[in-house]
C-alpha positions as CSV (number, residue, x, y, z in Angstrom):
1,X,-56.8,-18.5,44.0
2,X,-57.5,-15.4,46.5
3,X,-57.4,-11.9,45.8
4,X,-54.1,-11.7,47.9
5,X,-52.0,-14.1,45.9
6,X,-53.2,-12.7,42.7
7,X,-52.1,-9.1,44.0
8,X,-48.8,-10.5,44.5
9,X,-48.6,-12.1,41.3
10,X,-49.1,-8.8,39.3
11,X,-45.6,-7.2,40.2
12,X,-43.8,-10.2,39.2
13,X,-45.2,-10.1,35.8
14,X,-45.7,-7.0,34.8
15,X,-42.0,-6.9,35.3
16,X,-41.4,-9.8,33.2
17,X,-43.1,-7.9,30.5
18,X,-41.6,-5.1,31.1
19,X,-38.3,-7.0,30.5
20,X,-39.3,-8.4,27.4
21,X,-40.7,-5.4,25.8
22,X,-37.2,-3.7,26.6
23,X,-35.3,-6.7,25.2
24,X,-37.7,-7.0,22.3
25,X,-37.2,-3.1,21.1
26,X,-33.5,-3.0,21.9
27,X,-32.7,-6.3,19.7
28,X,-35.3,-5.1,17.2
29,X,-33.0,-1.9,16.6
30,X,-29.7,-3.5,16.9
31,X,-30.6,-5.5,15.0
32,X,-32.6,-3.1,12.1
33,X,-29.1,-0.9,12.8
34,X,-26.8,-3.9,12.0
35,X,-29.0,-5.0,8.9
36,X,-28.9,-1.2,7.3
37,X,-24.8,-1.2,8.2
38,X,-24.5,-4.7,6.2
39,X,-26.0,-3.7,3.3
40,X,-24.2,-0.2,3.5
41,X,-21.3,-2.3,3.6
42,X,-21.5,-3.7,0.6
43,X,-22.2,-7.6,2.8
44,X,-25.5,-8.2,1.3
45,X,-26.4,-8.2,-2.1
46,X,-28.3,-5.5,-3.1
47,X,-31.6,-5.5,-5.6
48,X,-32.9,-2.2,-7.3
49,X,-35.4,-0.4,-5.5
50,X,-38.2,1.5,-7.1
51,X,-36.7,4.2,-5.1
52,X,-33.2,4.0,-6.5
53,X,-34.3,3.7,-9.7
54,X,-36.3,7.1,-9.3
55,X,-33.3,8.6,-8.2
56,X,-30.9,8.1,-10.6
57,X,-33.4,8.9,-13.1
58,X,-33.6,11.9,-11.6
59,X,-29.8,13.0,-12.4
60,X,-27.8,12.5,-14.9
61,X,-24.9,9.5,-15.0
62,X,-21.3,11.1,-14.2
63,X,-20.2,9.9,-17.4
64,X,-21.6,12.6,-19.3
65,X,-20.7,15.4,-17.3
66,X,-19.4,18.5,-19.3
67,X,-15.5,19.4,-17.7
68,X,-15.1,22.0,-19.5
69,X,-15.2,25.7,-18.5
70,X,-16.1,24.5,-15.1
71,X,-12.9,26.7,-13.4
72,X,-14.9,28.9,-11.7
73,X,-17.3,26.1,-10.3
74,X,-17.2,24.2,-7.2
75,X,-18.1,21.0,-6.6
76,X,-19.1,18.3,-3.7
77,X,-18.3,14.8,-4.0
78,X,-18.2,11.6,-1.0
79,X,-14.6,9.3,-1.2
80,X,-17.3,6.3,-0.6
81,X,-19.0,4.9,-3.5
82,X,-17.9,7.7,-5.9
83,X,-14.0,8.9,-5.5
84,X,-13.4,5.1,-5.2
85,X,-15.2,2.8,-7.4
86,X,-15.8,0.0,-4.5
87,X,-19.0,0.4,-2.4
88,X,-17.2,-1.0,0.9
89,X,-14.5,0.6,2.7
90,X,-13.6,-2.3,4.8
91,X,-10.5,-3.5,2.9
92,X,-9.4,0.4,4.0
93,X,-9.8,-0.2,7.6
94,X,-8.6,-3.3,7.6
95,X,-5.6,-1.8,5.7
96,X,-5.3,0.4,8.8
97,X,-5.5,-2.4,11.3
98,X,-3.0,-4.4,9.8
99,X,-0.6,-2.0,9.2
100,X,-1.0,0.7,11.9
101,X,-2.0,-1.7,14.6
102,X,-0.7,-5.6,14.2
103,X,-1.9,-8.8,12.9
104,X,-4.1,-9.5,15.6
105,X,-5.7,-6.5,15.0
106,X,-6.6,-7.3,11.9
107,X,-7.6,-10.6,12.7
108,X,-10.1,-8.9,15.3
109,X,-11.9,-6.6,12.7
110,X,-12.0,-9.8,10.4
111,X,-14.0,-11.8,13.3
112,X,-15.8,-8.8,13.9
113,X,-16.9,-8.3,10.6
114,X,-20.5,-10.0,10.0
115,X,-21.0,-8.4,13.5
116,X,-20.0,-5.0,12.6
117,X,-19.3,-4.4,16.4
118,X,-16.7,-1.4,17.1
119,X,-13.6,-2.5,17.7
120,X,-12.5,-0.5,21.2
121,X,-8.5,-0.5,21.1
122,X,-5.9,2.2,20.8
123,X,-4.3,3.6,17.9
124,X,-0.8,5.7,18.2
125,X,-2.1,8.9,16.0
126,X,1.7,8.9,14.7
127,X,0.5,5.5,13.4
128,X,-2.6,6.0,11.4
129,X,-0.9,9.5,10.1
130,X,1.6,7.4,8.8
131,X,-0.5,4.6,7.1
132,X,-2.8,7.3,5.6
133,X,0.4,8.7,4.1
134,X,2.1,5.8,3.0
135,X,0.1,2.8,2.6
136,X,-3.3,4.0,1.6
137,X,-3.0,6.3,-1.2
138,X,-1.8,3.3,-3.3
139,X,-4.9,1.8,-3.0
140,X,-6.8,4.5,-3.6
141,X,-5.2,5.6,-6.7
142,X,-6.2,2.0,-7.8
143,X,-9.3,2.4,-7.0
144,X,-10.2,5.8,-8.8
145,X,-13.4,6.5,-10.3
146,X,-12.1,8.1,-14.1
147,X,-15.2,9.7,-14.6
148,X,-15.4,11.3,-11.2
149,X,-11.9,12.1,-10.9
150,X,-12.2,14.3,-14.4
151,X,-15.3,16.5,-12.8
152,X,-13.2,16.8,-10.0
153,X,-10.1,17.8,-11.5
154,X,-12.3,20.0,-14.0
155,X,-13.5,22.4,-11.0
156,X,-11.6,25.4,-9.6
157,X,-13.3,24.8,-5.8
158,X,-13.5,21.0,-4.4
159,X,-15.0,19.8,-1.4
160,X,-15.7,16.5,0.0
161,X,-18.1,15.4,2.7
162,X,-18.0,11.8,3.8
163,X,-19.0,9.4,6.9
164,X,-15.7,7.8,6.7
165,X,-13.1,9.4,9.5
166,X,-11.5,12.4,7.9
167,X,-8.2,11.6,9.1
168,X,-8.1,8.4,6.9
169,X,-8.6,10.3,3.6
170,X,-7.9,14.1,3.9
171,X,-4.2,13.5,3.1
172,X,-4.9,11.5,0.1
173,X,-7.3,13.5,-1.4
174,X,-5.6,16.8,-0.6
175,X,-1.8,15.8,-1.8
176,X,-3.1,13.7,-4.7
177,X,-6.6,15.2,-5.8
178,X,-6.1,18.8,-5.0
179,X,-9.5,19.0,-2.8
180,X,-10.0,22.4,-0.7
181,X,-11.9,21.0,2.2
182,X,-12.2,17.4,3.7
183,X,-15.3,17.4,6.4
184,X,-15.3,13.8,7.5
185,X,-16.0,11.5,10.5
186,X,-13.7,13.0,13.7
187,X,-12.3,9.9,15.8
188,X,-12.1,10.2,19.5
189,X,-8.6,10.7,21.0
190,X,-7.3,10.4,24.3
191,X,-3.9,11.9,24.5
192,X,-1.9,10.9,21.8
193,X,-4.1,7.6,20.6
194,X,-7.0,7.3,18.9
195,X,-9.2,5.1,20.9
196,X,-10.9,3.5,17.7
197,X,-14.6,5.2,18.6
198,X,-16.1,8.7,17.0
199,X,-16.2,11.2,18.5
200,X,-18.9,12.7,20.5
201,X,-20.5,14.9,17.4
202,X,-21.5,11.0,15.8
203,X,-21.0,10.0,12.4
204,X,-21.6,12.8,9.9
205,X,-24.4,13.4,8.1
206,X,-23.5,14.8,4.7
207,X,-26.5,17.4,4.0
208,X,-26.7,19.3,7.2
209,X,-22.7,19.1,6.8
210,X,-23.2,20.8,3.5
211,X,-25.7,22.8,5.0
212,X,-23.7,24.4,7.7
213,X,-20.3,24.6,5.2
214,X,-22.1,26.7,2.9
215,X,-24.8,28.2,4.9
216,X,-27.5,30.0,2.3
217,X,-25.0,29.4,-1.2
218,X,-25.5,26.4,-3.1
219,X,-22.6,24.8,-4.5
220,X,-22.8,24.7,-8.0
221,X,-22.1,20.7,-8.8
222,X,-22.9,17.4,-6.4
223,X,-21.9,14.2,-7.5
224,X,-23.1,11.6,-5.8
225,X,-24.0,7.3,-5.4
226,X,-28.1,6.6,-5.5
227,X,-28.3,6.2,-1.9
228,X,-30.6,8.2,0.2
229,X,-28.0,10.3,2.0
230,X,-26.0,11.3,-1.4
231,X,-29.3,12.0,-2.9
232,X,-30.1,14.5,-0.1
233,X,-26.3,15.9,-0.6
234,X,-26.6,16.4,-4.4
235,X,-30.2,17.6,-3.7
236,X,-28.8,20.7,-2.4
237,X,-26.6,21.7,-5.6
238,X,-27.2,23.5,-8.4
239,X,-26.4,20.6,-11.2
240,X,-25.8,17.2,-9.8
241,X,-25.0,13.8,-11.7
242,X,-25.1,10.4,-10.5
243,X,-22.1,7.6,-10.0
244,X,-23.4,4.2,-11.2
245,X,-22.8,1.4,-9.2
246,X,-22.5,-1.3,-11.8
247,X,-21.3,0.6,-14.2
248,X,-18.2,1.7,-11.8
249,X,-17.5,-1.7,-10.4
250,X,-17.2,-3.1,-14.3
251,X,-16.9,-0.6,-16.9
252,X,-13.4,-0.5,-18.2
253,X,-13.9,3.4,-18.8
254,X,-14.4,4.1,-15.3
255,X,-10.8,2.6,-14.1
256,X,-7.8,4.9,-13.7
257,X,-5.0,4.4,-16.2
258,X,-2.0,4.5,-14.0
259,X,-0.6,6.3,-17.3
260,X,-2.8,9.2,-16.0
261,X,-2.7,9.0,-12.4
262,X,-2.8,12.7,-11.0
263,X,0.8,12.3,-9.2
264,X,3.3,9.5,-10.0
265,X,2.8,6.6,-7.6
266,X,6.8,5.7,-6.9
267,X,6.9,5.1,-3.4
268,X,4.4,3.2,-0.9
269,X,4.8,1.2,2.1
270,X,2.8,-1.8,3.6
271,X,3.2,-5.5,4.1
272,X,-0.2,-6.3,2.0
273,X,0.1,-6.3,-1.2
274,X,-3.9,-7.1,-2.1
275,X,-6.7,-5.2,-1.2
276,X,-7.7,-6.4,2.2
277,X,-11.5,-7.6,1.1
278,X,-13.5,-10.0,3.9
279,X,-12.5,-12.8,2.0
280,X,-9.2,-11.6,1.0
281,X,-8.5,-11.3,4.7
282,X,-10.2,-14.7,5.6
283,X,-7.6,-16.0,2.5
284,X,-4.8,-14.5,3.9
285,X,-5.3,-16.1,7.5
286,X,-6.0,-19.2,6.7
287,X,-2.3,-19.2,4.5
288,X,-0.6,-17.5,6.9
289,X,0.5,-20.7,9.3
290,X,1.7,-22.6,5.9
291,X,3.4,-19.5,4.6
292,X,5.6,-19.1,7.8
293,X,6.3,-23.1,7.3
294,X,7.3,-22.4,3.4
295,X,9.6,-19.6,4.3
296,X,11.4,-21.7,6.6
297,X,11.9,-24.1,4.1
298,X,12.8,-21.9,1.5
299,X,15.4,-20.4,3.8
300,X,16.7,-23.8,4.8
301,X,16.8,-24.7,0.6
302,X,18.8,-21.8,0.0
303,X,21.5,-22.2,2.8
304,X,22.4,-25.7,3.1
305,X,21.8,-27.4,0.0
306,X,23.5,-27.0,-3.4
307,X,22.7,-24.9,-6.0
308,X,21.2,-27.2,-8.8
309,X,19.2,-28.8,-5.8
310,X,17.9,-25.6,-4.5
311,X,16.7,-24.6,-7.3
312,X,14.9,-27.4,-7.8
313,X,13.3,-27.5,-4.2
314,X,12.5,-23.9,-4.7
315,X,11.1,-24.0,-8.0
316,X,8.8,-27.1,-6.2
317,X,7.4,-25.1,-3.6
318,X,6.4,-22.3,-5.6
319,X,9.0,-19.6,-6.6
320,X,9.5,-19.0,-10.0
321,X,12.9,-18.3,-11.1
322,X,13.6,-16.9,-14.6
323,X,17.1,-15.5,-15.8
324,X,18.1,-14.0,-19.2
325,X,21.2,-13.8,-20.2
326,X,24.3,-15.9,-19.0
327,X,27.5,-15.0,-16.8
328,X,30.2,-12.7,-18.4
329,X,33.8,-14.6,-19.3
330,X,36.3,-13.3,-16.7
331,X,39.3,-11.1,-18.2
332,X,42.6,-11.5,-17.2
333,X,42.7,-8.8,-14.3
334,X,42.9,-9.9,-11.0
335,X,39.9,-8.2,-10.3
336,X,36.3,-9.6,-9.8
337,X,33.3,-8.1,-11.8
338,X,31.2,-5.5,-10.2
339,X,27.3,-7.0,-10.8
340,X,25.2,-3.3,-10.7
341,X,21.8,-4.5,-9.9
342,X,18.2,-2.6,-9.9
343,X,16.8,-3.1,-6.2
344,X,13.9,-4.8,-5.8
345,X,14.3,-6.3,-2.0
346,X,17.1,-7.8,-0.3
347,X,17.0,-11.2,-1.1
348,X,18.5,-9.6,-4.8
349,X,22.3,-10.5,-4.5
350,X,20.9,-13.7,-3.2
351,X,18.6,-14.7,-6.1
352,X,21.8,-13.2,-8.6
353,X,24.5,-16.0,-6.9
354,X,21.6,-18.9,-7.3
355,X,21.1,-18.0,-10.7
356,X,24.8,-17.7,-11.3
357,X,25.2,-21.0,-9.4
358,X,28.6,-18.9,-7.7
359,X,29.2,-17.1,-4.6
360,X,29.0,-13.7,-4.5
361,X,29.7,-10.9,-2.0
362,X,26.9,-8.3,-1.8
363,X,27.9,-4.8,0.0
364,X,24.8,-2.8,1.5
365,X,24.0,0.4,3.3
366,X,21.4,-1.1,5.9
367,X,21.4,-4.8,6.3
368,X,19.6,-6.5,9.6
369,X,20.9,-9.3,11.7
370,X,18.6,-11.8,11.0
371,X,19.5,-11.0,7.0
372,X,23.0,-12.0,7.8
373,X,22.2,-14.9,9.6
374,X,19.8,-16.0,6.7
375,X,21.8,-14.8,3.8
376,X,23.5,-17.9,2.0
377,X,26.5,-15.3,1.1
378,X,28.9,-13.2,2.6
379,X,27.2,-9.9,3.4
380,X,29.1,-6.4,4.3
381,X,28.1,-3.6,5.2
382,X,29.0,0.2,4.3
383,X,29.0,3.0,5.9
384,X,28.4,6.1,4.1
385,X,31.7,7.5,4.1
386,X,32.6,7.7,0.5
387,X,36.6,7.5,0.9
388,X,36.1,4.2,3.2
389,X,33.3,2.8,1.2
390,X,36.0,2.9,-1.3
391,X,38.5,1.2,0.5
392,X,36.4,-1.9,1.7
393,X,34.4,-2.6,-2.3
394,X,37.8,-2.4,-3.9
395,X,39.0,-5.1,-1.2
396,X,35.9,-6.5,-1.9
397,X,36.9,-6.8,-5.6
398,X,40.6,-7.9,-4.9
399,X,39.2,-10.8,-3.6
400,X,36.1,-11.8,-6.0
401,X,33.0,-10.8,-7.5
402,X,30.9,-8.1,-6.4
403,X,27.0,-7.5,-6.0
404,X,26.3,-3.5,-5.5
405,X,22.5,-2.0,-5.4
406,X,23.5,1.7,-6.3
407,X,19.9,3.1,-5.4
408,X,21.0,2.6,-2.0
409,X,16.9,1.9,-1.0
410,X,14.6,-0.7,-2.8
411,X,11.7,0.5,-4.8
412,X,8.1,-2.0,-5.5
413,X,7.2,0.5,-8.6
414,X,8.4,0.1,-11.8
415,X,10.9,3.2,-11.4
416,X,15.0,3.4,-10.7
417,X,16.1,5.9,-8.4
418,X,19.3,7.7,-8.6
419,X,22.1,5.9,-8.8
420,X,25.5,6.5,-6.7
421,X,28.6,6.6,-8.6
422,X,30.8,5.4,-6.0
423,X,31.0,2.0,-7.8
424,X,31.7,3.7,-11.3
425,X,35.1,5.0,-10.2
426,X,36.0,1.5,-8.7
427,X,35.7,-1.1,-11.6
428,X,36.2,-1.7,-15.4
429,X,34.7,-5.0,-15.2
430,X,31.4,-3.7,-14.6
431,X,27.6,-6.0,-16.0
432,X,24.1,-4.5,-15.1
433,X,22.0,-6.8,-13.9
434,X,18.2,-6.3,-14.2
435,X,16.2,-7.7,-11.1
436,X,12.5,-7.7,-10.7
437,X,10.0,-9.3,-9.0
438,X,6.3,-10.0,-8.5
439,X,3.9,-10.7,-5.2
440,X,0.6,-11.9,-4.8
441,X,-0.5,-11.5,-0.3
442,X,2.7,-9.8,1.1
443,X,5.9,-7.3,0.1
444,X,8.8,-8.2,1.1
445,X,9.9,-4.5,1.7
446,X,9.6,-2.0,4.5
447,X,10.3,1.8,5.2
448,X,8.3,1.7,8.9
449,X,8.2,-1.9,10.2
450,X,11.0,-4.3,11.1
451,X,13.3,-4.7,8.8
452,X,14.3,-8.1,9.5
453,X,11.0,-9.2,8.8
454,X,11.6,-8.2,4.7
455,X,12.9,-11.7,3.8
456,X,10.6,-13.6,5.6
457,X,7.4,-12.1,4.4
458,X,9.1,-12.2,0.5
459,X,9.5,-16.0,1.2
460,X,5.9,-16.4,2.3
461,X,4.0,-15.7,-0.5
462,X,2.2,-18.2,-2.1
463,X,4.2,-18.4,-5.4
464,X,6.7,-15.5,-5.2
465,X,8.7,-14.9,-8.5
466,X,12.2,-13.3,-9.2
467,X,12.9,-12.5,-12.6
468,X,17.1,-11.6,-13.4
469,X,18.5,-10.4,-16.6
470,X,22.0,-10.3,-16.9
471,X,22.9,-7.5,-19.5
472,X,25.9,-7.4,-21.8
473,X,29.4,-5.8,-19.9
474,X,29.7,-2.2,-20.1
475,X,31.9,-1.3,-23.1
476,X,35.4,0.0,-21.6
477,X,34.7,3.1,-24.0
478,X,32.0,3.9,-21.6
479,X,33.4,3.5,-18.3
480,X,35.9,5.6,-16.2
481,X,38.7,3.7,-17.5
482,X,37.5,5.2,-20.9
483,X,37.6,8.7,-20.2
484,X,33.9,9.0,-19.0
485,X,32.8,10.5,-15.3
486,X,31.3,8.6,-12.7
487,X,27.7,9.7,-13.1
488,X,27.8,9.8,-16.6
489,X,28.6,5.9,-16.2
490,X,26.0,6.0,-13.3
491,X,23.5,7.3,-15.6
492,X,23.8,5.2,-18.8
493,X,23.7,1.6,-16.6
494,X,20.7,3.0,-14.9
495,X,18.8,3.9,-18.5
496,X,20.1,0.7,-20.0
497,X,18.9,-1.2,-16.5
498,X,15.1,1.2,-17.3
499,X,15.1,0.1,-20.8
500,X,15.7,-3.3,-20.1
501,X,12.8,-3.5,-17.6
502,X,10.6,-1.0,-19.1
503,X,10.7,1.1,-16.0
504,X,11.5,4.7,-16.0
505,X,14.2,6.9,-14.3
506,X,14.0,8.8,-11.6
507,X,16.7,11.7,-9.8
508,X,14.5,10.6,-6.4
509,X,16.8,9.9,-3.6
510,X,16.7,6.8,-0.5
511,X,16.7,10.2,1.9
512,X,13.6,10.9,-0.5
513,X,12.0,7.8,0.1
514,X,12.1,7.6,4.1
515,X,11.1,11.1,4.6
516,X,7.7,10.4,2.1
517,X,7.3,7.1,3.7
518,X,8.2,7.1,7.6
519,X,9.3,11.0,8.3
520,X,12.8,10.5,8.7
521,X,16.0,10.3,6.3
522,X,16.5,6.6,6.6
523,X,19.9,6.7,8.6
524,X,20.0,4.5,11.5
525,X,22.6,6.2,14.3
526,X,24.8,3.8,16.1
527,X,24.4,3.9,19.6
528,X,27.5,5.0,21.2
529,X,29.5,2.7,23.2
530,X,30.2,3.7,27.2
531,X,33.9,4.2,27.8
């Protein structure tokens, strides 16, 4: 070989190794960066470290902090791994991509998942406000650390610091936790969408966070996971204590009684009614395509086969069906009887006149066009005029029985809303009716989302279940007819419907409901015709 060809050789390969030394360091980190995200994750299973071990022998467990005198204090906490007792806040944004974004979404982030790539799509900010208002803060109540949620509660100064984009948890742990300051994660934007990257400031670091918050003062309390970063948070404080993983994933003490939840948790919107966990989600996919079939069935069951034989069918592919109580003997009026139901979804006057094995008639404020098509009975809808509301239910009655939800709005928690009276000043005949039901993958309810979607979702879940308990007739003493006012009759059916369920009443409003859970006061205006 000659001296010339070898010259010309030594270009070629030097840039062949220059290649493969640039591949070789940028997998090496991606993939060292991917590995340390997994196990942050909560994806691979984690052995203790000598260096963990050291560090939570350095601070006391959170269980045996002192709350008392501690007004005067402040304290510094992360949502991840020690608010919440789960290490992984993936079912949170899966949460957010199912229910801010769509389905596909969600399916993305799932595929995406062992990959942990970011997914780069755009999120209306009206959107995620609204599923940090009204879908997450369920989940997070369920998911409450007891012990740190007492140190918090004990201080008279909270702050949290956290990786996790602030926007996802500062309402939450503002509204419901009564936290100062919230410096989290900030998300890029571009206009009026969150484009689903952070923003140019990076992912927070908690101690230099701290570090600039407080400048030269040193918090008084840190509480904190064993990990490296929260170590070099609580490392900064005064007195700090430790949240143990184990012992906050299965120690009974460490769940939040709903008894003692810091707010009531009455209203909530969503479709999912499980925490969104990688296999959850994988669960829930994989059912999907043979719950769309099963609520077509269902549906087809329910309006064109007879009663005894729909029930049957149903009962076969999965709902469960239980009624109490039997159908009230008729008197001699002409009138029908007015059934006062507790609203659980729409498909309750439905579920009432299979149980009954009769048709009913079922008056509603809001009712969509594919529930009318749907509905096997005679649907009607009011219009919030109280004098012609009047006119058309006591038509209604002239003609047969009645089905009325006097909430006016459904509710998933085990509370009744106010009742209207309106049906109190129309009937004698009147016979609570307790309805309640129970989901295991989707609600069958909406504030935000499409409405017409509500039955279908119920009728998709794997073994949905409707429990009705017909109560005895409302003594005539105790109606209008017997001297009493219409919300004093109001209010006795709705603590008699409570008792019977073991919920508890509420004076909380539909208008309430809507402007909690989608910012408006639940009225939909008519579009006006053209002349």
């Amino acid at each position: 070989m000659t001296a010339s060809s070898v010259k010309t050789m030594e270009f070629p390969m030097a840039l062949i190794k220059l290649t493969d030394w640039f591949l070789y360091q940028f997998l090496a980190i991606s993939c060292y960066r991917a590995a340390m995200k997994l196990k942050n994750h909560g994806f691979f299973p984690k052995s203790p470290s000598f260096r963990s071990s050291h560090q939570s022998s350095l601070y006391p467990n959170v269980s045996k902090f002192n709350p008392y005198g501690r007004k005067s204090q402040t304290i510094v906490c992360d949502i991840h791994g020690c608010v919440l007792r789960s290490q992984s806040f993936f079912p949170y944004f899966m949460l957010v991509a199912f229910e801010g974004g769509s389905i596909l979404r969600a399916l993305l982030l799932l595929l995406s998942c062992p990959l942990l790539l970011i997914l780069d799509y755009e999120l209306k900010m009206r959107e995620m406000e609204s599923v940090s208002r009204a879908v997450l803060p369920k989940f997070y109540l369920e998911n409450l650390n007891f012990h740190v949620y007492e140190a918090l509660d004990s201080a008279g100064s909270k702050v949290v610091f956290t990786s996790v984009p602030r926007v996802m948890v500062e309402g939450f742990l503002k509204e419901y936790l009564s936290v100062d300051s919230v410096v989290g994660t900030e998300l890029h934007t571009f206009g009026r969408f969150f484009t689903g990257l952070v923003s140019s400031s990076g992912l927070l670091v908690k101690h230099r966070a701290l570090k600039e918050f407080f400048g030269e003062k040193r918090p008084d309390i840190g509480i904190g996971s064993s990990n490296l970063h929260d170590y070099l948070l609580i490392s900064q404080c005064k007195e700090a204590y430790i949240v143990n993983k184990e012992e906050a994933k299965s120690s009974p003490s460490s769940i939040m009684p709903r008894h003692k939840y810091p707010k009531p948790l009455v209203f909530h919107d969503g479709r999912l009614a499980f925490l969104p966990t990688p296999l959850a989600t994988l669960s829930m996919f994989i059912w999907l395509p043979i719950g769309i079939v099963l609520a077509i069935f269902r549906i087809f069951v329910g309006n064109c086969l007879p009663y005894k034989l729909a029930i049957l069918l149903g009962i076969g592919s999965g709902v469960k069906l239980t009624l109490k109580g039997s159908a009230p003997v008729k008197s001699q009026n002409s009138k029908g009887v007015l059934y006062v139901c507790t609203h659980r979804t729409l498909l309750d006057p439905v579920f009432l006149s299979t149980s009954l094995k009769r048709p009913l008639t079922a008056v509603t404020y809001s009712v969509s066009k594919m529930s009318e098509i749907i509905a096997p009975i005679k649907t009607v809808r009011l219009t919030r005029d109280r004098k012609q509301d009047a006119e058309t239910m006591q038509k209604l009655l002239s003609e047969g029985d009645l089905v009325v939800c006097p909430e006016g709005t459904t509710c998933r928690e085990p509370y009744l809303l106010r009742f209207s009276s309106l049906f109190a000043e129309l009937a004698d005949e009147i016979v609570p009716v307790a309805m309640n039901t129970n989901v295991s993958m989707f609600y069958g309810t909406t504030a935000s989302g499409l409405k017409c979607l509500d039955p279908i979702f119920f009728l998709m879940n794997p073994r949905p279940s409707y429990e009705v308990q017909i109560l005895e007739k409302v003594p005539k003493e105790l109606t209008c007819a017997g001297g009493k006012l219409s919300h004093e009759v109001a209010n006795y059916i709705q603590r008699e419907l409570a008792d019977a369920l073991g919920f508890e009443c509420t004076s909380l409003t539909r208008r309430d409901k809507y402007l909690m859970l989608a910012g408006n006061e639940g009225v939909v205006q008519e579009k006006r015709r053209k002349n």
